[in-house]
C-alpha positions as CSV (number, residue, x, y, z in Angstrom):
1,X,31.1,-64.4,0.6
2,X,31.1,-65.5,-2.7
3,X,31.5,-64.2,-5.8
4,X,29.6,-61.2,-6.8
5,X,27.9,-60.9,-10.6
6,X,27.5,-57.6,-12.0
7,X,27.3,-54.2,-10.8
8,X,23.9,-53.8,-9.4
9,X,24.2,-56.8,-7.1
10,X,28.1,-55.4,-6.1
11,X,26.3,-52.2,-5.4
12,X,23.6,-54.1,-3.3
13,X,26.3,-55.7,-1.6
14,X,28.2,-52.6,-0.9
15,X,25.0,-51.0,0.6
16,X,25.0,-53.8,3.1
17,X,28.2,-53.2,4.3
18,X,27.7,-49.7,5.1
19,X,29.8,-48.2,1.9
20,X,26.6,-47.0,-0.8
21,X,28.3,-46.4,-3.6
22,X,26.7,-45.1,-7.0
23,X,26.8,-47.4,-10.7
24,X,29.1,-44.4,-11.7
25,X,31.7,-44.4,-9.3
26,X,32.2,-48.2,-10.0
27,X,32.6,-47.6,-13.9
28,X,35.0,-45.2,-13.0
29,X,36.7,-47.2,-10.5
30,X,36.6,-50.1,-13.1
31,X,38.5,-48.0,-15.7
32,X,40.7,-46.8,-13.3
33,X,41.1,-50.5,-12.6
34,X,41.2,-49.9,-8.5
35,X,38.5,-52.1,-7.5
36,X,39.4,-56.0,-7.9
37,X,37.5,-57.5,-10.3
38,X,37.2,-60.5,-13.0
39,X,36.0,-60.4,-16.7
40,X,35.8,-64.0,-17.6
41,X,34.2,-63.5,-21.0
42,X,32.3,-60.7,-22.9
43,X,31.0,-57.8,-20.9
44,X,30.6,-60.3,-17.5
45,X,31.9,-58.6,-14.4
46,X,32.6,-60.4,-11.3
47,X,33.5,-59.7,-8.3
48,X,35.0,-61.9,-5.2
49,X,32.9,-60.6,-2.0
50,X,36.1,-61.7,-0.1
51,X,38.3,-59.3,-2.1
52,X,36.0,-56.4,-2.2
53,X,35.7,-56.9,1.6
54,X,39.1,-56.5,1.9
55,X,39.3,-53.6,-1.0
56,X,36.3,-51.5,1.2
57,X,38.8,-52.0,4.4
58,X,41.5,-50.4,2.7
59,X,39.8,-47.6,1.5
60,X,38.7,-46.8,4.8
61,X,42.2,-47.1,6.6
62,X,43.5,-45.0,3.6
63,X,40.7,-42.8,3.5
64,X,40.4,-42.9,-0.1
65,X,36.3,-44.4,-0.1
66,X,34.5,-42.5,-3.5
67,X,32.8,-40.3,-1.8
68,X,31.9,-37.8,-5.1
């Protein structure tokens, strides 16, 4: 997977693997700076599908998916 632009398409793309997650819980994750992420320039986020892949796989084996 490539990489990922924005927050509605990473939350279409969470959807799709099974792990719905809501625009708020990514802000906070964002702030909290737990879900990997790029800001190239200005208020542009991206997201590598490979690293959020990896990221939803260690939430699970942790237990620690949002789930508020």
């Amino acid at each position: 997977m490539g990489k990922i632009q924005g927050i509605p398409k990473l939350l279409d793309y969470l959807e799709q693997r099974s792990c719905p997650m809501t625009e708020e819980q990514i802000k906070r994750l964002l702030s909290e700076r737990t879900i990997p992420h790029a800001r190239p320039y200005g208020d542009m986020i991206l997201f590598d599908g490979n690293h959020i892949d990896w990221w939803i796989e260690e939430q699970r084996k942790t237990d620690k998916l949002v789930t508020d």
